[in-house]
N, C-alpha and C positions, 0 to 999 in steps of 0.2 A: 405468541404475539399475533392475536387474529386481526390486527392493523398493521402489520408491517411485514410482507413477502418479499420475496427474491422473486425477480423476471421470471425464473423459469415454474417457481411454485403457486403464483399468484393464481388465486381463482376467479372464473367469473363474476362472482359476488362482490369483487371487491373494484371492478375496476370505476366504480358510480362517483368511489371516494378516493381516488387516488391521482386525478386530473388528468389531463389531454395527456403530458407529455410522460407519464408513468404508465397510463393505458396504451399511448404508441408503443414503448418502449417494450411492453411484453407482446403486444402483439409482433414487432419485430422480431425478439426472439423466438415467439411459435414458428416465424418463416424459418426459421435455418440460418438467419443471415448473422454475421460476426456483429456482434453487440456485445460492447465488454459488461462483462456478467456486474449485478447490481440488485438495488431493493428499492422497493416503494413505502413511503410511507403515506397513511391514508390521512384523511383532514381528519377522524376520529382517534388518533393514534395518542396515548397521555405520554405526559412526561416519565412516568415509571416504565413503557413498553420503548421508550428512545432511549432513555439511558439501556437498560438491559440489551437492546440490540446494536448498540455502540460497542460495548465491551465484547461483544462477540466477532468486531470486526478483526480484522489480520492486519498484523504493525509489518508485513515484506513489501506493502504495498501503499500509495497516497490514494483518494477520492477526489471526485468530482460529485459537489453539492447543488442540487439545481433546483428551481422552483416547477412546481407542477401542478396550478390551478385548474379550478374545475371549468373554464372556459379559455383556457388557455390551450395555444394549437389544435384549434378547431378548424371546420370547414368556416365556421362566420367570423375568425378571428384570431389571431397569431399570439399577441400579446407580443412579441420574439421581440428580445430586450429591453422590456417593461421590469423585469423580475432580475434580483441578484443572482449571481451563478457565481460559484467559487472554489477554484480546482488547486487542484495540487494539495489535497489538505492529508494532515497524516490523521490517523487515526485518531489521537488522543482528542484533538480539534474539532473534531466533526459535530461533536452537539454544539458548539458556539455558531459553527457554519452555518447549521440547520436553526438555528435561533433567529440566525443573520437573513436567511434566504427567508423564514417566515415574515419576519417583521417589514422586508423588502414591498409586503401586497399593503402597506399602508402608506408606500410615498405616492407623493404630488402627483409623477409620472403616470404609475397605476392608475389612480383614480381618473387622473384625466384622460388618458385612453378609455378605462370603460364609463367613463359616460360618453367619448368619442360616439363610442361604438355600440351605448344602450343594455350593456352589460351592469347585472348589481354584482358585488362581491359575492361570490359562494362559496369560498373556503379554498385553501390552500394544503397542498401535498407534495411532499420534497419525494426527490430524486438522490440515492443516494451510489455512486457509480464508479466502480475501478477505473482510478484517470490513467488514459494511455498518453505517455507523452510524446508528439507529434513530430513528425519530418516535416509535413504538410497536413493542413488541414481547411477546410473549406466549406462553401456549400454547392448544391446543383441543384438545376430546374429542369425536371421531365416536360414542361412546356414555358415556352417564351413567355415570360412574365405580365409583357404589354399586348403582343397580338395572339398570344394563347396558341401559337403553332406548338405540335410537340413533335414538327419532322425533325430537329436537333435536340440533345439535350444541351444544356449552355452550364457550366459551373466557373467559378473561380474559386483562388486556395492562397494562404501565403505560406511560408516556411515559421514553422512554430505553431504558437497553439490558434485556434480559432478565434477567440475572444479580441486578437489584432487585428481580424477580418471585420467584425461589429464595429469595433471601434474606429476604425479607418485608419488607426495606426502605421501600418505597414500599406502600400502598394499591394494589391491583387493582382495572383496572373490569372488569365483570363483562358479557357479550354472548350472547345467546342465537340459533342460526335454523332454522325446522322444516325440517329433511334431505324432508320428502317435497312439500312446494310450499313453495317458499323463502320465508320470511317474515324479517326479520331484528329483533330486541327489544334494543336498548341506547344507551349513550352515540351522539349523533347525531356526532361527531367522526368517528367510525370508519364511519358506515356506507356510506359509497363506498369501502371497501375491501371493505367483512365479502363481498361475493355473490362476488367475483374468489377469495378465500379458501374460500370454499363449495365451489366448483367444482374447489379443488385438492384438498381435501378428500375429494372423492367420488373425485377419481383415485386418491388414495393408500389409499382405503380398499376399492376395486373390487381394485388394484394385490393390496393386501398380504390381505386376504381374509378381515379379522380387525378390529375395535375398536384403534381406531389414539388415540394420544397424540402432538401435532404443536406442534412449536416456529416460529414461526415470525416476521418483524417486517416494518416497513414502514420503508420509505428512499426518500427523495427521491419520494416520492408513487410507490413501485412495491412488492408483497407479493413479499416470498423467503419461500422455505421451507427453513429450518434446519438440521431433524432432524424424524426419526419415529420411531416405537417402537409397538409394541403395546403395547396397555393390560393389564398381567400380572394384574389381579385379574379380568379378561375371560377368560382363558384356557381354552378350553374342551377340551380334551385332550392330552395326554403320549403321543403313540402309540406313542416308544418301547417304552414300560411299560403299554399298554392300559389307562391311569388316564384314564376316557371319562365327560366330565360337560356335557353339551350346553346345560344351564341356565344354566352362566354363562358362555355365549357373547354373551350377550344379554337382552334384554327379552321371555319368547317366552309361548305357551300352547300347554303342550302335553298330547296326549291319548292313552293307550292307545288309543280307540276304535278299532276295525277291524284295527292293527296291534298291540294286546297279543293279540289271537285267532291272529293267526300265530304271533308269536315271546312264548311262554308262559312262557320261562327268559330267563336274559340271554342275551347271544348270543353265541358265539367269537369270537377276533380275525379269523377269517377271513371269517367270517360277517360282522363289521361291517361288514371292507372293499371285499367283492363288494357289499352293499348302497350303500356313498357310491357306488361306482361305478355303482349306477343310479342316485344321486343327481344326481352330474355330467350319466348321460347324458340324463336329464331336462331339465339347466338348472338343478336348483331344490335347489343344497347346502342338506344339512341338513331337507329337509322331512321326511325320514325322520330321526329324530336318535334321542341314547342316553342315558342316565342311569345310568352302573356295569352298563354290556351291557343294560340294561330299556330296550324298543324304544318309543317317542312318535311318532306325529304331529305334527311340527307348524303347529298352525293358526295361527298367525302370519305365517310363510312361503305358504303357500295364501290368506291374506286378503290379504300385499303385494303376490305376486306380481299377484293380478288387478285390485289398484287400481291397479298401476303399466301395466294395459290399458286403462285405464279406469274399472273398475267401481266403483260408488260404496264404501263403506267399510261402510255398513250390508248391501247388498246382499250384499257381496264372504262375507260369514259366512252369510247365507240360502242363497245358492249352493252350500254343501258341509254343511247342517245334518243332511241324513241322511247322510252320511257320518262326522259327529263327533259327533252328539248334542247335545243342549240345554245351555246355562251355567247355572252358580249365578246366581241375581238377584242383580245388582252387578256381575257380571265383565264388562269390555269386552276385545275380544280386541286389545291391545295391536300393534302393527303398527310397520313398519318404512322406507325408503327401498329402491325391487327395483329393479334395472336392466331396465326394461321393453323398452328397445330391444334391449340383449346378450343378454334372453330371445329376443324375435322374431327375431335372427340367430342366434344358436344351435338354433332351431327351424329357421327354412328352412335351416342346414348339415343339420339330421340328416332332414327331408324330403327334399333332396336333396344326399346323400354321394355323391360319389365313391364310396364302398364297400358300397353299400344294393344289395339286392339284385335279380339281374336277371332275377329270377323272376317269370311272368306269373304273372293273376288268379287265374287256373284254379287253376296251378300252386302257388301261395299256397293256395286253398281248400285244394287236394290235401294239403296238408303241413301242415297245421292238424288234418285227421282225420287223418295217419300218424303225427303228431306222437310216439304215447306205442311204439308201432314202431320208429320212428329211434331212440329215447334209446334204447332196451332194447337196439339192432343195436352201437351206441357201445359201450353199458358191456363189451357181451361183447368187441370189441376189446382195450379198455384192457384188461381183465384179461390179454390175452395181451400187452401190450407189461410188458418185461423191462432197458430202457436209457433213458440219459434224451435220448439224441440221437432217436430214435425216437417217447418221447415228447413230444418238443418237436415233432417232424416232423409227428406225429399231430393235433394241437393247430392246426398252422398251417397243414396242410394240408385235411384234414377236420375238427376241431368249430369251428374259429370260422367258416367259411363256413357248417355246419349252424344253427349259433350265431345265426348274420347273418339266413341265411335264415327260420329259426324265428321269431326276433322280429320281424321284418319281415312275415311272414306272420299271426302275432298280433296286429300292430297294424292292416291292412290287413283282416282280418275283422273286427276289433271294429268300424270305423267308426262310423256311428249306431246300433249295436245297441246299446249300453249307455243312449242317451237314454233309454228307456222306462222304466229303473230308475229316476231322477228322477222323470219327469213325469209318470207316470200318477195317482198316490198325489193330486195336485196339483189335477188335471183333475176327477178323481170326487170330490173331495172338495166341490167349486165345488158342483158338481153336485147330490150327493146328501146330504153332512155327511160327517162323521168315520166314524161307525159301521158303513153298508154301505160306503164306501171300504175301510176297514181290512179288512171280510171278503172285502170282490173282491179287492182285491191279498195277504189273507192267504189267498188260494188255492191248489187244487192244480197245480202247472207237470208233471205227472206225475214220474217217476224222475229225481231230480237226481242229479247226479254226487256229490254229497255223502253223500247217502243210500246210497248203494252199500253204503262199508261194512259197511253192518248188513244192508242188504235183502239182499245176496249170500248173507251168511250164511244166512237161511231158506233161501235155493234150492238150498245146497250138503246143506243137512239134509233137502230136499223133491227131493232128487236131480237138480236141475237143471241145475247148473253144478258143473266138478271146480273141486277146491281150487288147479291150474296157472291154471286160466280166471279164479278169484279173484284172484289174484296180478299177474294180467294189465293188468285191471282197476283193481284198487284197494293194490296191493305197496307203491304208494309213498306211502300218504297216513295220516300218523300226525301225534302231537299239536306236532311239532316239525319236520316236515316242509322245509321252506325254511331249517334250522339246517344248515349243511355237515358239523357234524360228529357228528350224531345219527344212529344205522342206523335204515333205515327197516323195514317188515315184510318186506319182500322179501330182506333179507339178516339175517333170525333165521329160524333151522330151529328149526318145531314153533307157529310165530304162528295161523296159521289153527287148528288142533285146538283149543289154547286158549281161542282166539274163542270157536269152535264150543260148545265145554262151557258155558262163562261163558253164552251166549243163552241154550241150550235150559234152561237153569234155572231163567230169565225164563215161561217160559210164557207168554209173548206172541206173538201174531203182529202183526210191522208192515204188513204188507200189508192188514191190514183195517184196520188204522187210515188209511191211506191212501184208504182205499175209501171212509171214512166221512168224510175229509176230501175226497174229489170230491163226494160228498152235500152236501154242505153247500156246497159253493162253486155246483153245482148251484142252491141254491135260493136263493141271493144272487144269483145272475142272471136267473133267473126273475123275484125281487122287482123288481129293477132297471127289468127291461122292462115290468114290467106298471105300474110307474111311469111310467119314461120311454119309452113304444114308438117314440114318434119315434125315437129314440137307439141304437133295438136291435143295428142292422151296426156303430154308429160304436161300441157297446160291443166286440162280438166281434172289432173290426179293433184298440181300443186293446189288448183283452186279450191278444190273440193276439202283439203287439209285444210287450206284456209278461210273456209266458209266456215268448216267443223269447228277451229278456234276460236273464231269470231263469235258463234252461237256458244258453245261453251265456256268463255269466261263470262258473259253475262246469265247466263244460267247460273252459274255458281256465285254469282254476283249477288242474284236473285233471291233466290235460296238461301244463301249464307248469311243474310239480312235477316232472318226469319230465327238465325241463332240469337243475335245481339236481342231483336224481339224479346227471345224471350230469358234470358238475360237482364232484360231490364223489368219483366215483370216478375221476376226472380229478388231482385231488388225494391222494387214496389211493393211487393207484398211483405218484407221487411221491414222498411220503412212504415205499412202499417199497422203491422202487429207492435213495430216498438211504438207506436203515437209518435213518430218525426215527420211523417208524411214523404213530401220533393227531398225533405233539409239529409233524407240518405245519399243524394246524389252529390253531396259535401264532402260527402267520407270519399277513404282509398277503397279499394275493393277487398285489401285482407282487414280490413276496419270492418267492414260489414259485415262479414264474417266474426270475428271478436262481441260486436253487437248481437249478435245471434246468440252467442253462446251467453251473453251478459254481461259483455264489458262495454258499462257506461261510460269510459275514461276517453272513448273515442271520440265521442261527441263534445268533447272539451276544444275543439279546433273549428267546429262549423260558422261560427259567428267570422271570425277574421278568412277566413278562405270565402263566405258568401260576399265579404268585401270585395276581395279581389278578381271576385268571378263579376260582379257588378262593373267592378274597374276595367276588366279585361273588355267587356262588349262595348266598353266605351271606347276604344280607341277606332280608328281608321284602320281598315287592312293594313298591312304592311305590307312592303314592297314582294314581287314574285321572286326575288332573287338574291341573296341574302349572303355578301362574302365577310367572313369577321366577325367582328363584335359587334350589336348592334343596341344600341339608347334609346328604348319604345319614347321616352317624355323627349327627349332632343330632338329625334325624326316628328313629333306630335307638332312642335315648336316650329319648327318650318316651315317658310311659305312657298316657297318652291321644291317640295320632299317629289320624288317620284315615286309611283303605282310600280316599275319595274324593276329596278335596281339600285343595290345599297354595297356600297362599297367599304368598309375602313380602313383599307392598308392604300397606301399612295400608291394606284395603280394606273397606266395609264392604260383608260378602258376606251373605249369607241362607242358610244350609245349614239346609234343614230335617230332621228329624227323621222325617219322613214317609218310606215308600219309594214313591215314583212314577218310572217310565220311558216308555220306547215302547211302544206296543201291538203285541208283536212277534206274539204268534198267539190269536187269539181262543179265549175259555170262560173259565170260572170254576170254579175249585178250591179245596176246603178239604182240610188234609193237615197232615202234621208236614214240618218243616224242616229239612234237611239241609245244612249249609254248607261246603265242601269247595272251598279256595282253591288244591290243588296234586291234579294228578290222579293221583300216587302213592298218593292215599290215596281214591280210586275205590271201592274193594273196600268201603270202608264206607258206602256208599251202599245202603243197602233199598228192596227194592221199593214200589212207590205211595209212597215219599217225594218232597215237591219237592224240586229239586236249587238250591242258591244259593251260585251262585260268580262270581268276578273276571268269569271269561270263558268261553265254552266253542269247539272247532274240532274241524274234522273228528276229530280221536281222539277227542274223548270220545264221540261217535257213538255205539259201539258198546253203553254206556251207557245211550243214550235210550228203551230196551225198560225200563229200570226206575222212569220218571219219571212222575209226575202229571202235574209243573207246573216250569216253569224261571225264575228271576230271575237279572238277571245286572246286578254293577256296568257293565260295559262295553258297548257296542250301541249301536246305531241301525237304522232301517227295513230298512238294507241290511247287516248284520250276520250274521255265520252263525248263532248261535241261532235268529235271530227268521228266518231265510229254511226251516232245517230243519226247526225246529219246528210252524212253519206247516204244512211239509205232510205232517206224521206227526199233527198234529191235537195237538200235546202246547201248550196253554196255556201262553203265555209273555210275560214284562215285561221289556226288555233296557234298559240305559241308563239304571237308577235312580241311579249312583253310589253310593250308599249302603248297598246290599243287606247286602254281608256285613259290615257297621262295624254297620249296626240289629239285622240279625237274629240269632238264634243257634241251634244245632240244639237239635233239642227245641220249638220254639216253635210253636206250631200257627197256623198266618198261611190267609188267603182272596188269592189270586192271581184279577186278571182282568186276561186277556189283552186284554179286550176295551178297558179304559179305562186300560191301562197303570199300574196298580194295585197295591198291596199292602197288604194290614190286616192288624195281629199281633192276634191273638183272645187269648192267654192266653203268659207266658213261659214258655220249659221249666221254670224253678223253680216254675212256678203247676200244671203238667200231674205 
């Protein structure tokens, strides 16, 4: 009967035709988990292979008959109670049942749910299942239905079979147990079952990788589990269609901070997908997440993952505070259940792969400086490959080894060099207070690789470097930089001359600003020692660590751009061997791949996802701050929506009205205000105005010759404003949230970098 298997025989092949809840049903039993044993029948199955597999059933037992369309218990839709289900059947009965449950997909009901839901009819496949007769039976939800928390799992059950539970027939009791140390809250009848129930729970919900919805009953003192389904009002992407909404995957907090400074626009579908894939290679899906392509952090994922290491829960958000910036008073970062041990085995898999690199120390050092050398030797390759068997060859046989090697070498020099970014700030602060801390760490590190940009520019005007040597340098570092399908300066003829004009109009020189920001770091040192002289090596050995950090993640910053480089011309060059051109940047990144090898089926999705990438630049930033579920078209709707926080659980938050942030680089400025949220509109920026936007990254660099003073909603200590800023001496507050919602251009405001500060003096209507 190669249309009708048992859960446990069913093959691959067949699960296409045997619907949601016959496909759940065997992948349930490959877990291990108690599933009373049973058969699928596929929508191809005739009436001679159902009789013959009727009569094979066993008369010591009754069935449960159930529907198992091919859109039914999905991620985009449930169907759950659209369909006949018919238990208790004895054997002789069972093709009448399955008569019954087929003919079920042509009532009223059905049909008007799936045009609900834009679903056509696709055929139908029964369930056919050893009924176990219930003490209790129920359902449960691995996350809160309405605010998507899964810190509780929530179920109810009545006494008898489930089908009372649907119906409303009977009263539900109601059971609650915390997913992150197991607690259990309900009727005491049930609770020598609820922890055995818990634990299946976390399988299927590790399993399926998603907000799971779980049926399941207790018999003869033993938990089966039913059915499962995704919870669809969870859903948190359509990646057919690049409809990407990370919010309501969960209960999460999420932050532009650090990662709205890279990705400044939404981002392509290609872009998204090379990103989960560092996701994955991490361990930690989703701590990078999306919201309609607008790139979040999220802190939710970074505070469970390290309670599920231990760390305490208050701790675990202290631990990454300068990396995400301060909360509104009121907000707790909501958290979740991490599989703490599949993190720690997937860490020692990628410390020691099989496929890690078997490149010595040395040699790692070596390739960390050649790094922006190799990308540039690559990209000139690609350009001369011309087929795709060549370009596959190219890919598997030199960039994923270079690939392998690179980031094995990146990771391998960063070691403890990055400590000191944290811990210095920490140290001096015990020490000395806020005030000379802030000015020793808002010190000069000398020439960051960030600074380049601009500084280059003077020395190409001051004869020092050719415009090739620029190129060399800094070709690839622009506002959109790690977006795959953005051209960087290095592939636009006439970038630098441009530059060039744009600075010299500035009449500034940065290099003496720098001079006058080593003066000054200078005489915080001095004070220091003449304070503390005991302390004077143990300052110049913390500094020194922390100068080396400082220079070192923008180096690797630098460089590692120079990956994505070529990466995207890795993709380019795809794109035009297959004649699609940009339209690759449509695809996922294992699409492209399939495209290579000649599968044209992938390009069946690019039309409706260039929709939604179109849709996506349409909207307004969204807010820097992001608790819950969030409604891009409601928030869109609103006439008083804010730039900094989005709330949707009734919380009582404290948004003040004040602008305060970080103290990203000391001084004190008074100026008019310039607010400028999309750097397309740059050009309207005057000189000695402060500059007050979202965010600011290496592109707007070039920029920074015309600024007094910088506020920015987004930042923390270790943010790129507050690290550049610092040391061109340009006065800076990063991380107020609020900047461009308070202020508005025209407004004459007092910036001090010093106390992370902002006072509006008079509003542009008063000026």
């Amino acid at each position: 009967m190669s249309n009708i298997y048992s859960f446990t025989t069913a093959p691959d092949s067949i699960l296409p035709s045997v619907g949601g809840k016959g496909a759940s049903l065997i992948k349930l039993t490959r877990l291990k988990l108690p599933v009373p044993e049973g058969y699928v029948i596929s929508t191809d199955a005739t009436s001679e292979e159902v009789v013959s597999f009727v009569n094979t059933l066993s008369t010591k037992c009754t069935y449960a008959v159930r529907s198992s369309a091919i859109n039914e218990d999905g991620a985009g839709a449930s169907f759950a109670g659209q369909y006949e289900t018919i238990t208790d059947v004895k054997a002789p009965d069972v093709i009448e049942a399955i008569k019954a449950v087929q003919s079920s997909s042509d009532s009223n009901r059905v049909h008007e749910y799936s045009d609900s839901m834009g679903f056509n009819s696709c055929g139908i496949g029964v369930v056919v299942q050893r009924f176990v007769k219930p003490t209790f039976a129920g359902v449960i939800f691995t996350s809160d239905v309405i605010t998507g928390s899964s810190r509780y799992i929530v179920g109810n059950y009545v006494r008898g079979e489930g089908e009372d539970l649907v119906s409303g027939s009977k009263n539900a009791m109601e059971f609650r147990m915390d997913a992150i140390k197991y607690s259990y809250e309900g009727p005491s009848e049930f609770k020598s079952f609820a922890k055995k129930l818990y634990k299946y729970c976390s399988v299927i919900k590790d399993a399926y990788k998603c907000p799971m919805d779980i049926e399941w009953a207790v018999s003869e003192g033993k938990v089966y589990i039913l059915q499962a389904r995704p919870i669809t009002t969870l859903n948190r992407a359509n990646d057919a269609t690049f409809d990407i909404n990370g919010s309501l995957g969960g209960e999460y907090l999420l932050t532009k901070t650090n990662v709205g400074e890279i990705f400044m626009k939404p981002v392509s579908p290609m872009t998204y997908s090379a990103l989960n894939k560092i996701n994955e290679f991490v361990g930690m899906p989703y701590a990078l997440d999306f919201i309609k392509g607008q790139a979040y952090m999220n802190i939710s994922v970074l505070c469970s993952m390290q309670m599920a290491l231990g760390v305490s829960e208050k701790k675990a958000f202290n631990n990454i505070r300068d990396l995400v910036g301060n909360l509104p008073e009121g907000i707790k970062v909501p958290v979740f259940p991490f599989d703490g041990k599949a993190f720690k085995k997937h860490l020692f898999k990628l410390i020691f792969s099989k496929n890690k690199s078997t490149l010595t120390r040395s040699e790692k050092s070596e390739m960390v400086r050649n790094l922006a050398e190799i990308a540039r030797a690559m990209i000139d390759d690609i350009r001369k490959i011309n087929d795709n068997a060549s370009l596959m060859s190219y890919w598997e046989d030199v960039m994923l080894p270079r690939l392998n090697d690179g980031l094995s070498s990146v990771l391998a020099e960063c070691g403890l060099q990055m400590v000191p970014l944290f811990s210095t700030r920490k140290k001096l602060t015990k020490i000395t207070g806020e005030d000379l801390a802030n000015r020793l760490c808002g010190s000069s590190v000398g020439i960051l690789e960030s600074m380049k940009p601009l500084l280059m520019l003077e020395d190409i005007v001051n004869g020092k470097v050719t415009s090739s040597e620029y190129m060399d340098a800094c070709g690839q570092r622009c506002v959109n930089e790690m977006e795959l399908s953005e051209k960087h300066p290095y592939e636009i003829p006439g970038y630098v001359d441009a530059a060039i004009e744009d600075y010299k109009s500035s009449g500034v020189s940065m290099y003496s600003m720098v001079k006058q920001r080593e003066d000054e770091y200078a005489a915080a040192v001095s004070e220091f020692k003449s304070q503390y002289p005991s302390k004077a090596k143990w300052l110049d050995r913390e500094m020194a660590r922390f100068i080396g950090a400082n220079k070192f993640r923008e180096e690797i910053r630098s460089k590692g751009v120079w990956l994505f480089c070529v990466l995207r011309e890795f993709l380019l060059g795809a794109g035009r061997i297959n004649n699609i051109g940009d339209d690759i940047f449509m695809l996922y990144i294992d699409e492209a791949f399939l495209l290579i090898k000649g599968d044209k089926s992938v390009l069946q999705h690019i039309d409706a996802r260039r929709y939604n990438v179109t849709k996506n630049e349409s909207y307004d930033s969204f807010p820097g701050l992001i608790y819950g579920r969030f409604d891009p078209e409601e928030y869109m709707k609103s006439s008083d929506k804010r730039r900094d926080f989005y709330c949707s659980s009734n919380i009582d938050v404290n948004l003040s009205s004040d602008v305060k942030g970080f103290p990203g680089a000391v001084g004190r400025v008074e100026g008019i205000a310039r607010v400028i949220t999309d750097i397309s509109h740059i050009d309207e920026l005057q000189s000695g105005e402060i500059l007050v936007t979202s965010a600011t990254n290496i592109g707007w660099t070039v920029a920074f010759h015309k600024v007094s003073a910088i506020v920015t909603d987004i930042g923390a200590p270790l943010s790129h404003a507050a690290i550049v800023a610092r040391e061109f001496g340009i006065p800076a507050v990063v991380g107020s949230g609020n900047a461009t919602t308070v202020i508005k251009t025209g407004d004459r405001i007092i910036v001090d970098g010093g106390s992370g500060t902002v006072q509006i003096l008079s509003a542009e209507s008063d000026v």
